[in-house]
VOVOLO-208438 format. One line per 3 residues: number of its first residue (from 0); their letters; for each residue y, x, z of N, C-alpha, C. Coordinates in nm, 2 decimals, padded with zeros to 4 digits, always signed. Each point is the difference from the previous one (the first is absolute). Layout:
VOVOLO-208438
NUM) a) Y X Z Y X Z Y X Z ~ ...;
This chain:
VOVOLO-208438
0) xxx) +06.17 +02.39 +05.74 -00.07 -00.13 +00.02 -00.14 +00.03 +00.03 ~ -00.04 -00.04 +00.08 -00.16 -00.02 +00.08 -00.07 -00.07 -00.14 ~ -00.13 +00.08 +00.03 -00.13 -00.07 -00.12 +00.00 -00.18 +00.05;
3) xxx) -00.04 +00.02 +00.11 +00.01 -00.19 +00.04 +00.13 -00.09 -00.07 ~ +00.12 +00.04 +00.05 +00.12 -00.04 -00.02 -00.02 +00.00 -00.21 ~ -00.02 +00.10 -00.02 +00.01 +00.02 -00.15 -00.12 -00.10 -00.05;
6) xxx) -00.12 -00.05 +00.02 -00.09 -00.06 +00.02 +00.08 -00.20 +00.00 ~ +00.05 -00.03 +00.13 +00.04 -00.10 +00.01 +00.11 -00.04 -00.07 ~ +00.10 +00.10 -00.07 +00.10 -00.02 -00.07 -00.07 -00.03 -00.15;
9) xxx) -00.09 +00.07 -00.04 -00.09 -00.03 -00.13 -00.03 -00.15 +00.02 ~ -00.08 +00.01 +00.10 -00.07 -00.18 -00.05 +00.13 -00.08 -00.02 ~ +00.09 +00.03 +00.14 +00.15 -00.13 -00.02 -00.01 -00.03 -00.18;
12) xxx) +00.04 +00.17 -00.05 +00.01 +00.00 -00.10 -00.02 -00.04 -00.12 ~ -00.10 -00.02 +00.03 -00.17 -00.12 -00.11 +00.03 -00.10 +00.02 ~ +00.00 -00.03 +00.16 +00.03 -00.16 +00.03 +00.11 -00.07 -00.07;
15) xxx) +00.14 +00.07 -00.02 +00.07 -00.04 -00.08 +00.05 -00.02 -00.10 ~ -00.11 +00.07 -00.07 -00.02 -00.02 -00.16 -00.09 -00.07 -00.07 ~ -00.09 -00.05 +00.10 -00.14 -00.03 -00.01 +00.05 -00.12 -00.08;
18) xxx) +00.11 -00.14 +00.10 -00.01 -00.09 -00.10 +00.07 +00.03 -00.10 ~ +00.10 +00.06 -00.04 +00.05 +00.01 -00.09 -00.07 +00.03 -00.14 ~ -00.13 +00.12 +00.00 -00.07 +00.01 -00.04 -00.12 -00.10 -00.05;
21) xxx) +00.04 -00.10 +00.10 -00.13 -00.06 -00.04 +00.09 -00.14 -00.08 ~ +00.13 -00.04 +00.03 +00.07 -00.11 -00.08 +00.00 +00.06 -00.12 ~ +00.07 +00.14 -00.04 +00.02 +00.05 -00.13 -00.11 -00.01 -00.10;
24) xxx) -00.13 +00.06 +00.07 -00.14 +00.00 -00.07 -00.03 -00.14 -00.02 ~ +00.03 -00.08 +00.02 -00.03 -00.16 +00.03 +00.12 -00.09 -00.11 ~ +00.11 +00.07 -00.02 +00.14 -00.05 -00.10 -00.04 +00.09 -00.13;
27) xxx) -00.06 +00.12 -00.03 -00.03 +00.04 -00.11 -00.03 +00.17 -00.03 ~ -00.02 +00.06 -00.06 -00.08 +00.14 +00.01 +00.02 +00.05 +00.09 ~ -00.12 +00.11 +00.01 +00.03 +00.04 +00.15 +00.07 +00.17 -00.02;
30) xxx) +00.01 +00.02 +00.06 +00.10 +00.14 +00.01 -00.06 +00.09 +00.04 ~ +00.04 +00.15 -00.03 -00.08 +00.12 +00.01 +00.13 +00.10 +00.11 ~ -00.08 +00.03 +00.09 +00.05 +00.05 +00.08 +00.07 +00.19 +00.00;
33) xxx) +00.03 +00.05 +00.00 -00.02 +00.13 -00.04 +00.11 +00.11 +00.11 ~ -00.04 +00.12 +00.00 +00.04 +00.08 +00.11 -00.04 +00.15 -00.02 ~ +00.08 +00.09 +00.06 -00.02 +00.10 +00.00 -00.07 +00.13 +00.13;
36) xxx) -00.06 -00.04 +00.08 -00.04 +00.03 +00.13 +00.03 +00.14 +00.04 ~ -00.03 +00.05 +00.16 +00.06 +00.12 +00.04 -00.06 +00.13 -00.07 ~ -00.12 -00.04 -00.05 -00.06 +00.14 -00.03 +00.04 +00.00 -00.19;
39) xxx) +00.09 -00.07 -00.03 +00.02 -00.03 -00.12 -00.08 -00.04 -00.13 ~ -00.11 -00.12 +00.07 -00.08 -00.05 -00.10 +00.05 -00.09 -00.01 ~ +00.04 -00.09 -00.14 +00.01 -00.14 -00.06 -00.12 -00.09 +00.01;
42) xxx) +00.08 -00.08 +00.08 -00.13 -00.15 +00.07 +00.03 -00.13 -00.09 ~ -00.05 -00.05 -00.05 +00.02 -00.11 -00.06 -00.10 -00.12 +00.08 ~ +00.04 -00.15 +00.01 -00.07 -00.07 +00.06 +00.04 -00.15 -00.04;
45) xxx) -00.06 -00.11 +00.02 +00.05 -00.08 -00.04 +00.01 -00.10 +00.18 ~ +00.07 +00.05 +00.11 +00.02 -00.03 +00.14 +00.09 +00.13 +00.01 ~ +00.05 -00.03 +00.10 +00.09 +00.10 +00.10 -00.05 +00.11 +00.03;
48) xxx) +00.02 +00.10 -00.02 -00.10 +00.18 +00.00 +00.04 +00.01 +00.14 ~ -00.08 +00.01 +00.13 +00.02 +00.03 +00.10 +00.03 +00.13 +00.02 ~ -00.07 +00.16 -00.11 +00.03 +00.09 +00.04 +00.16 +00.03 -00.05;
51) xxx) +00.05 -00.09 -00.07 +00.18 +00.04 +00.00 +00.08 -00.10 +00.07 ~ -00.06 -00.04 +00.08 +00.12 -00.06 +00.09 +00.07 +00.05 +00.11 ~ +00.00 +00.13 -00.05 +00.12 +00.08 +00.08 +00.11 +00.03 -00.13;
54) xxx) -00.04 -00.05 -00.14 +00.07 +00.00 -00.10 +00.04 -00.09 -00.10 ~ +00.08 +00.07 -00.12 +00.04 -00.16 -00.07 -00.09 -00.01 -00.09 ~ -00.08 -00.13 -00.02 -00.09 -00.07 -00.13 +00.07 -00.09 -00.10;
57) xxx) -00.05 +00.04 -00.07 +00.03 -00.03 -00.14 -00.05 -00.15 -00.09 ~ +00.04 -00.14 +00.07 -00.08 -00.08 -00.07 +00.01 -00.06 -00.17 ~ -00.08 +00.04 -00.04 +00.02 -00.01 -00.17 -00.12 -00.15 -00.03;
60) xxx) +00.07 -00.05 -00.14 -00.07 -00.11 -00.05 -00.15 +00.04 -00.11 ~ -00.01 -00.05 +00.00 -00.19 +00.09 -00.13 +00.09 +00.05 -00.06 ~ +00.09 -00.04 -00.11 +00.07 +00.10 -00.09 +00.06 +00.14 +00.01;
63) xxx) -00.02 +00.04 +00.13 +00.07 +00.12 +00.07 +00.17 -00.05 +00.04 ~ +00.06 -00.12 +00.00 +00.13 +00.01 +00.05 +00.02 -00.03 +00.11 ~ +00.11 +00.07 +00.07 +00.02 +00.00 +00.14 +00.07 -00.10 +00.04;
66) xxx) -00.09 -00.07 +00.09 +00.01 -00.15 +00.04 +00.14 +00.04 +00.14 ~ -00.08 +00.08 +00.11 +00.09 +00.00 +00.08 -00.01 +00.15 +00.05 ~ +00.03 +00.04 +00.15 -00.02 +00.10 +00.08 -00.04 -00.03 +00.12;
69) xxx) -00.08 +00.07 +00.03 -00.01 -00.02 +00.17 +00.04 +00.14 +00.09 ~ +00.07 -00.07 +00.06 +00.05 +00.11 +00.13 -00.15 +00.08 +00.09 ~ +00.01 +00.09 +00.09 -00.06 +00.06 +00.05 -00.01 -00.12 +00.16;
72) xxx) -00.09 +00.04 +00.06 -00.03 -00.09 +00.12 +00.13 +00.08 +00.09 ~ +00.07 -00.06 +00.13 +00.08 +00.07 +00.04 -00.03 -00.07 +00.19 ~ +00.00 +00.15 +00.07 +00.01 +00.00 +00.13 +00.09 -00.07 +00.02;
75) xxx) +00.01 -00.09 +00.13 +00.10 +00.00 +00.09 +00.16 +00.15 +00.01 ~ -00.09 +00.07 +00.06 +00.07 +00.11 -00.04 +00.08 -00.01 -00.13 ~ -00.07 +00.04 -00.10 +00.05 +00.01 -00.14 +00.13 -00.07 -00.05;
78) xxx) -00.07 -00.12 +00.04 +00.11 -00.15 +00.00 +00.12 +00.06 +00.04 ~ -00.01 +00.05 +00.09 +00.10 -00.03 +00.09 +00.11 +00.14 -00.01 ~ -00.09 +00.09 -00.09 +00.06 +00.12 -00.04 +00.10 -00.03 -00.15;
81) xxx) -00.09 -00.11 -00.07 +00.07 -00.04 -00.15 +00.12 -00.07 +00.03 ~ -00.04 -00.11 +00.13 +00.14 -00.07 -00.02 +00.10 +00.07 +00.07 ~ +00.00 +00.12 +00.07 +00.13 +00.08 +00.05 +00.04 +00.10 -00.13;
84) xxx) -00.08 +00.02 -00.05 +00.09 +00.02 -00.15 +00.06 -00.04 -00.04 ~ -00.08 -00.15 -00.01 +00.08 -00.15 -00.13 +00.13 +00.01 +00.05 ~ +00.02 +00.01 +00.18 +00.11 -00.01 +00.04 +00.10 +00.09 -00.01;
87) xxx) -00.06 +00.12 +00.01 +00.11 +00.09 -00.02 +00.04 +00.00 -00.15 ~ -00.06 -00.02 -00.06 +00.06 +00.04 -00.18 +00.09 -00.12 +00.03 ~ -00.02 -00.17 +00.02 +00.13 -00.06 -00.02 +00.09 +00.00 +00.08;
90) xxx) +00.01 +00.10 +00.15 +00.11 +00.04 +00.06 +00.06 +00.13 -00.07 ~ -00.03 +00.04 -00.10 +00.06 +00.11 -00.09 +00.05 -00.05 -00.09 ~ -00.07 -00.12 -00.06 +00.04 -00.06 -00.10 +00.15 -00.05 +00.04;
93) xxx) -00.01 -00.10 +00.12 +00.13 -00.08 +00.09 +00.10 +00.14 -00.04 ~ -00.04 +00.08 +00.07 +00.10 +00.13 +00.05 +00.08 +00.07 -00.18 ~ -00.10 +00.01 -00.10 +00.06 +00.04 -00.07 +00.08 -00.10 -00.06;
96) xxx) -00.02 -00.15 -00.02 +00.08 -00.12 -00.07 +00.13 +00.00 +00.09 ~ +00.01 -00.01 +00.12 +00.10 +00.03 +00.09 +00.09 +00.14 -00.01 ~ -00.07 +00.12 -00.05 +00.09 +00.09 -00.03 +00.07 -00.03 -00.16;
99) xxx) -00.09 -00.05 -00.09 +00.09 -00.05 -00.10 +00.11 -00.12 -00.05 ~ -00.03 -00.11 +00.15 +00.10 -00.05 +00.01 +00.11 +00.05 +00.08 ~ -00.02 +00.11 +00.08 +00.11 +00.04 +00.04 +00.11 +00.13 -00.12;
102) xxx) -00.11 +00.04 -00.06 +00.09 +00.07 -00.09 +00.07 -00.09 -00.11 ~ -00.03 -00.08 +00.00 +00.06 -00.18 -00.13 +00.15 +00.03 +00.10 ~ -00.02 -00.08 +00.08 +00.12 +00.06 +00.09 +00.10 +00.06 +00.08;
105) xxx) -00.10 +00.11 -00.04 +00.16 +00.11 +00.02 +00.05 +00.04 -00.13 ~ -00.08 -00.02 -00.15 +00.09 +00.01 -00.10 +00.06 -00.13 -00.03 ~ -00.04 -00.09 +00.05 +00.11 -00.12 +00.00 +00.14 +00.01 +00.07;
108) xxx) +00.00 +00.10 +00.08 +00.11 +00.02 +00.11 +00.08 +00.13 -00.03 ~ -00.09 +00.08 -00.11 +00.10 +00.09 +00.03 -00.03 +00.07 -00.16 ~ +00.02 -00.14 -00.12 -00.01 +00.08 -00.15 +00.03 +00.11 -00.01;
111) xxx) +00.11 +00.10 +00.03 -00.02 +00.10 -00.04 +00.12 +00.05 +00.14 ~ +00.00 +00.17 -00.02 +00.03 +00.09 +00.09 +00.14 -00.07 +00.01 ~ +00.10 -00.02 -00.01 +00.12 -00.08 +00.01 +00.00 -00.02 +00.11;
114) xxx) -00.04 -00.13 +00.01 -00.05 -00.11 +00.09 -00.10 +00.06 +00.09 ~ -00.08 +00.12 +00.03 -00.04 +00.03 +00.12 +00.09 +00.09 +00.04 ~ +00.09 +00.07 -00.06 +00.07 +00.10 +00.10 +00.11 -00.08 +00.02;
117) xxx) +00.04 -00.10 -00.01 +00.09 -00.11 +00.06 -00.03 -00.06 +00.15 ~ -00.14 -00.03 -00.01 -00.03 -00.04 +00.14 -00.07 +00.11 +00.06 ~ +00.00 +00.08 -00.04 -00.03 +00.14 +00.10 +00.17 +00.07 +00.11;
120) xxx) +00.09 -00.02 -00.09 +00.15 +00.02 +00.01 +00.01 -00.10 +00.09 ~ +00.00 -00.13 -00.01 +00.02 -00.09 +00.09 -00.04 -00.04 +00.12 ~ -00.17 +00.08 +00.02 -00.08 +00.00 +00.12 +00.06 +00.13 +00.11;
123) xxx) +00.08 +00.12 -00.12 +00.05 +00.10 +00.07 +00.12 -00.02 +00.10 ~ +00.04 -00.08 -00.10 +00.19 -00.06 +00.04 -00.06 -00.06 +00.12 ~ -00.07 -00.12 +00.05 -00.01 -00.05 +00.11 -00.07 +00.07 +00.13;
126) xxx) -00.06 +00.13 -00.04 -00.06 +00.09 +00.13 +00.13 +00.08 +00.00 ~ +00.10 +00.04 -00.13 +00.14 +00.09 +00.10 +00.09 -00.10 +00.06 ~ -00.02 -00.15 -00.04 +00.11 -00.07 +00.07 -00.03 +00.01 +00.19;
129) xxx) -00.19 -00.06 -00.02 +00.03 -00.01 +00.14 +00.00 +00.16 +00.11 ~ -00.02 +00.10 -00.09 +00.04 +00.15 +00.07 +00.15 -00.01 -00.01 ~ +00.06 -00.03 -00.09 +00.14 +00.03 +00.03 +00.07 -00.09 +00.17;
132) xxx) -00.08 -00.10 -00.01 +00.05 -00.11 +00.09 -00.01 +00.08 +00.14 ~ -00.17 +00.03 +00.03 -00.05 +00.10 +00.07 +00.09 +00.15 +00.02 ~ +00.08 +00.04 -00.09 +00.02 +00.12 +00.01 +00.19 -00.03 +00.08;
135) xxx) +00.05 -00.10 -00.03 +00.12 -00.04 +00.03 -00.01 -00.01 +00.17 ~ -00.10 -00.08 +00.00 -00.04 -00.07 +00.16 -00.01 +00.15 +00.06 ~ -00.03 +00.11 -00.01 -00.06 +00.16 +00.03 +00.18 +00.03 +00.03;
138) xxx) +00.07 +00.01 -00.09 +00.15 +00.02 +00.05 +00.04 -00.04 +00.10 ~ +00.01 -00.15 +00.00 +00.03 -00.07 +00.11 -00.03 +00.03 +00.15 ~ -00.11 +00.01 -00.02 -00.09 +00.07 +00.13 +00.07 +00.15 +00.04;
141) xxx) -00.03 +00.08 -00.13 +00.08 +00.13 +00.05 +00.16 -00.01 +00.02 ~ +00.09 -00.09 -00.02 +00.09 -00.05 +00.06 +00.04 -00.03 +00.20 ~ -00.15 -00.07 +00.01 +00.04 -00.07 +00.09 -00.04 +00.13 +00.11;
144) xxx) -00.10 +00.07 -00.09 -00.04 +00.08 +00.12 +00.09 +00.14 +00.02 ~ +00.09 +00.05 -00.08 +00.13 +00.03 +00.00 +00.09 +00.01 +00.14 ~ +00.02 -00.18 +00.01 +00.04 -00.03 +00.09 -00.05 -00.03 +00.14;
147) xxx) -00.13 -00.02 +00.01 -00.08 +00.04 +00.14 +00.01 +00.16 +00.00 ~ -00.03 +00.07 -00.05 +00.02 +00.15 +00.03 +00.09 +00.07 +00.04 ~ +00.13 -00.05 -00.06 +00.16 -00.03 +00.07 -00.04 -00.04 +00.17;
150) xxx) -00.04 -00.11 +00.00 +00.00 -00.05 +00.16 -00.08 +00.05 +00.09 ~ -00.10 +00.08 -00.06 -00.09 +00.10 +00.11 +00.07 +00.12 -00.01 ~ +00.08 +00.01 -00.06 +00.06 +00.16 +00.08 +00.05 -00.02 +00.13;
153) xxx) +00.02 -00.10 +00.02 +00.03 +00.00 +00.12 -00.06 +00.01 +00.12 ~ -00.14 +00.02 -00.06 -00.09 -00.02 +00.10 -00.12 +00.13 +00.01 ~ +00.11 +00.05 -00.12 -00.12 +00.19 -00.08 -00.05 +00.06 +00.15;
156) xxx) +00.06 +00.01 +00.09 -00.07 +00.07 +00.11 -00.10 -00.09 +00.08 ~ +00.00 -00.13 +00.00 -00.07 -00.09 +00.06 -00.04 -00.14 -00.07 ~ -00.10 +00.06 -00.11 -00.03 -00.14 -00.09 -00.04 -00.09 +00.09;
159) xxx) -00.07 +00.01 +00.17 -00.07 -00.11 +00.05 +00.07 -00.11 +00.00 ~ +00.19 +00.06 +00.06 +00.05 -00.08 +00.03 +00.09 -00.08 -00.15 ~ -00.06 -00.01 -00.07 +00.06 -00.10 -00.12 -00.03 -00.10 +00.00;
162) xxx) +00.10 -00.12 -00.03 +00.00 -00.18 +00.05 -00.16 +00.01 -00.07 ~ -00.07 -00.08 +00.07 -00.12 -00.09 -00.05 -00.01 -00.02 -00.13 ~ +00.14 -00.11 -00.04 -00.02 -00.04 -00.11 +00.04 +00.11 -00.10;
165) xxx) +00.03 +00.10 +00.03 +00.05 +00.10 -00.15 -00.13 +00.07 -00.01 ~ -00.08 +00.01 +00.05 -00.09 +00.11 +00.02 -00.10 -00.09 -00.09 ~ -00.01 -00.14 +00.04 -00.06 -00.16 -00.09 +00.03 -00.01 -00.16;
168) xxx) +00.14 +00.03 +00.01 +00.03 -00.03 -00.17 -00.05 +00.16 -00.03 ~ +00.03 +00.10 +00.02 -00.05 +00.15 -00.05 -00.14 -00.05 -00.05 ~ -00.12 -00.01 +00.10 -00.11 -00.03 -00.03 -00.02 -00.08 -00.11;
171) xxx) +00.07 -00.12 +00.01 -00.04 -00.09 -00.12 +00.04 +00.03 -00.12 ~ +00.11 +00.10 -00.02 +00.04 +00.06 -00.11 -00.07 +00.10 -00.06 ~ -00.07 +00.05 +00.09 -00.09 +00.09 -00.09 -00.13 -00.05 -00.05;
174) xxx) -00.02 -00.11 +00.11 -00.14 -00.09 -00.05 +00.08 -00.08 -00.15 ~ +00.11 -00.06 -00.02 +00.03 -00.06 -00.13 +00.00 +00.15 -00.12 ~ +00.08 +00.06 +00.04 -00.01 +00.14 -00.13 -00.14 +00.00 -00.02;
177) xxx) -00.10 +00.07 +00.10 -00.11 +00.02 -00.05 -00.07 -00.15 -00.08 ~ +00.02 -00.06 +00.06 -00.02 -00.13 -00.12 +00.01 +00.01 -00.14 ~ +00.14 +00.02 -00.02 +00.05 -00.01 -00.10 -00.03 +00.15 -00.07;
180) xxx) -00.05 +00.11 +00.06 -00.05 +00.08 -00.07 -00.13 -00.01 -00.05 ~ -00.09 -00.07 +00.06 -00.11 -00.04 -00.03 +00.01 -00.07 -00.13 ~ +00.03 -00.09 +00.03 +00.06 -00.13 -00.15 +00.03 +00.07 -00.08;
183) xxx) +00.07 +00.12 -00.03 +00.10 +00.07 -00.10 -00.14 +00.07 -00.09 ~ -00.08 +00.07 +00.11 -00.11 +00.07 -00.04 -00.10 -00.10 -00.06 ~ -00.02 -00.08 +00.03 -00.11 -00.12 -00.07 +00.03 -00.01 -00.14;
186) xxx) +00.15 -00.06 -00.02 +00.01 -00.01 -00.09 +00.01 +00.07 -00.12 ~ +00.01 +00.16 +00.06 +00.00 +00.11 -00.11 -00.20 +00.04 -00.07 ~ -00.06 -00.04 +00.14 -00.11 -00.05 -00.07 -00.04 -00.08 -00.09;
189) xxx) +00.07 -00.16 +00.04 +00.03 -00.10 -00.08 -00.01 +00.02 -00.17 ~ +00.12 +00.08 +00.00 +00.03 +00.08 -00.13 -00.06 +00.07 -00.07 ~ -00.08 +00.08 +00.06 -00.07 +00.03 -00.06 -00.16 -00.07 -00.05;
192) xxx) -00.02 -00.09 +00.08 -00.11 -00.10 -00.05 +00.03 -00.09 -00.10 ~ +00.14 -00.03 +00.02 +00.03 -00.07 -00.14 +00.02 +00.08 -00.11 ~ +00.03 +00.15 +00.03 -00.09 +00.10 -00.16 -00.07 +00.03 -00.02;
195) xxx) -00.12 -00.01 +00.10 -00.13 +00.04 -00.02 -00.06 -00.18 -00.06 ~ +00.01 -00.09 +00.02 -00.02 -00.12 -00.01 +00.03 -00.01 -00.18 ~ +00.15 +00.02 -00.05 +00.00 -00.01 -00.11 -00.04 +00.13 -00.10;
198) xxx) +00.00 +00.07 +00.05 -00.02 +00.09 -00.08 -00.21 -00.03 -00.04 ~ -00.03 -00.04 +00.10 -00.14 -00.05 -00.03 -00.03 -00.10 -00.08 ~ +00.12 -00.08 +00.02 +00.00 -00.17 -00.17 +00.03 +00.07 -00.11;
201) xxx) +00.09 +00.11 +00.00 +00.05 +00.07 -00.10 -00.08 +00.05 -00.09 ~ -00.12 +00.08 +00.08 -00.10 +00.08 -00.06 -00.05 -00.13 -00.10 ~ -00.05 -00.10 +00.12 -00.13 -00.10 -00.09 +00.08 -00.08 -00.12;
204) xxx) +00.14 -00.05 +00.02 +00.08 -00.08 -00.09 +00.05 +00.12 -00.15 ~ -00.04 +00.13 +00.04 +00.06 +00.04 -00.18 -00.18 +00.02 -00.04 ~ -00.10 -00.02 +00.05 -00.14 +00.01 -00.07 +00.00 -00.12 -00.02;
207) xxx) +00.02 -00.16 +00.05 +00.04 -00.13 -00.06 +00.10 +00.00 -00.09 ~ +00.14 +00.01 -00.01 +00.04 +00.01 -00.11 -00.01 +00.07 -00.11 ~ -00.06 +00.14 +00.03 -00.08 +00.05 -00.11 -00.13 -00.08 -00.09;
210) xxx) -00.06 -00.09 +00.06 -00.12 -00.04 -00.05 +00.02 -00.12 -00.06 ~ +00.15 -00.10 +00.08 +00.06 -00.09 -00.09 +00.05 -00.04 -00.09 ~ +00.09 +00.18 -00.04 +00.06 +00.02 -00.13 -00.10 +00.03 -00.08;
213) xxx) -00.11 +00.08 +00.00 -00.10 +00.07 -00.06 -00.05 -00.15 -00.07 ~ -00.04 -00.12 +00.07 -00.10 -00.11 -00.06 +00.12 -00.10 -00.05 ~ +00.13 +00.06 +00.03 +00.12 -00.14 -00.09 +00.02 +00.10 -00.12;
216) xxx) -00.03 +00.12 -00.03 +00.01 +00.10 -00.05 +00.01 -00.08 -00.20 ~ +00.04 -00.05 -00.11 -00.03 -00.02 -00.09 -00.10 +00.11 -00.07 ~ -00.13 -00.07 -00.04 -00.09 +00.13 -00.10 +00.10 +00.03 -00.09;
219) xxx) -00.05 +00.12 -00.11 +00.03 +00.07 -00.08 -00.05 -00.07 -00.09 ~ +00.10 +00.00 -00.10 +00.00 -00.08 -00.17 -00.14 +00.09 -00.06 ~ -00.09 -00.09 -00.08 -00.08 +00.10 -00.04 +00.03 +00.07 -00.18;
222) xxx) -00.04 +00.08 -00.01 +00.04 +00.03 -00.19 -00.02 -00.10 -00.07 ~ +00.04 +00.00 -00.12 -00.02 -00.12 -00.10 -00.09 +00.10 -00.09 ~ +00.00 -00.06 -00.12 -00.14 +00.01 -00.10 +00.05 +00.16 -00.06;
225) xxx) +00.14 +00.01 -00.01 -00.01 +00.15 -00.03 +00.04 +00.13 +00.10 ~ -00.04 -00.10 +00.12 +00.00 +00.11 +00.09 +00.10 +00.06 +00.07 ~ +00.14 -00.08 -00.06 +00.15 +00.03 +00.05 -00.01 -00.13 +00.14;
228) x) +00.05 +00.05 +00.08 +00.01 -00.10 +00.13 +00.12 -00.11 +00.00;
């Protein structure tokens, strides 16, 4: 901050205290101002200490109790550096209330290991259903192509000359297998993301159920007067 800048932010800084200062002193005792400055001398005053208004003052009543605080004068800049804090701490705040409503429920979903490797089983069953479906369709295909292979021998010395359309279904047959080999391979991926997926709830749900038996936990009976429990 510029001496000028630091200069004009001081007076603002007067100016806005000034009436306040002057109603308070006017409603009843006046107040002692007090501060600790950069070279670390104690200023006491009965007005606003201009040389700590880059710091916090201390307003106290004659009896020495502390009436209020005053903040330090603050740049533009500055401002504008506090309130991207203000902001980020309650987008951490949002972010952590939001991760503990998400852990609320997933132990609402899945009280104990039972009940998650149930729906782990079930998420599995439905990636080998639709590979099995996939893998049946893969036969068929090798079936059919069986039978065009049959009908180009007749043509082994001169594939040019084979009808149009056999030469058509060949092609599209291997564009459908490879399809369906693609599909087959996705979903062995699949499967594995739905083990990597639970085995990841798994970790965080036995440190939750650990911590929720631990606090339903009954204390321990304490001794009686002769010290037998």
């Amino acid at each position: 901050m510029t001496q000028a800048a630091r200069i004009i932010a001081v007076g603002l800084w007067l100016a806005s205290l000034g009436v306040g200062a002057q109603a308070q002193k006017a409603a009843g005792p006046s107040s002692i101002y007090s501060c600790i400055d950069a070279s670390g001398r104690r200023i006491t005053a009965d007005r606003p200490i201009p040389e700590c208004a880059d710091r916090e003052q201390r307003v106290l009543s004659p009896s020495g109790m502390v009436r209020e605080r005053l903040g330090p004068v603050l740049t533009d800049q500055e401002r504008a550096a506090r309130e991207a804090q203000r902001r980020k701490e309650v987008e951490e705040q949002a972010r952590a209330n939001e991760e503990r409503r998400r852990e609320r429920a997933l132990v609402a979903r899945y009280p104990n290991q039972a009940a998650h490797d149930a729906e782990r089983a079930a998420a599995l069953e439905q990636v080998d259903q639709l590979t099995a479906v996939a893998e049946k369709r893969m036969v068929e295909l090798q079936v059919q192509r069986k039978k065009f292979d049959t009908e180009m021998e007749f043509y082994a010395r001169e594939p040019n000359k084979a009808p149009m359309h056999l030469r058509r279904a060949i092609a599209e047959n291997d564009d459908a297998m490879a399809e369906q080999q693609r599909f087959v391979a996705g979903q062995a991926q699949e499967k594995r993301n739905v083990h990597q997926r639970f085995d990841a709830e798994l970790a965080q749900l036995r440190k939750l159920w650990a911590a929720r038996a631990a606090h339903a936990a009954p204390l321990p009976e304490s001794a009686d007067s002769t010290g037998k429990p």
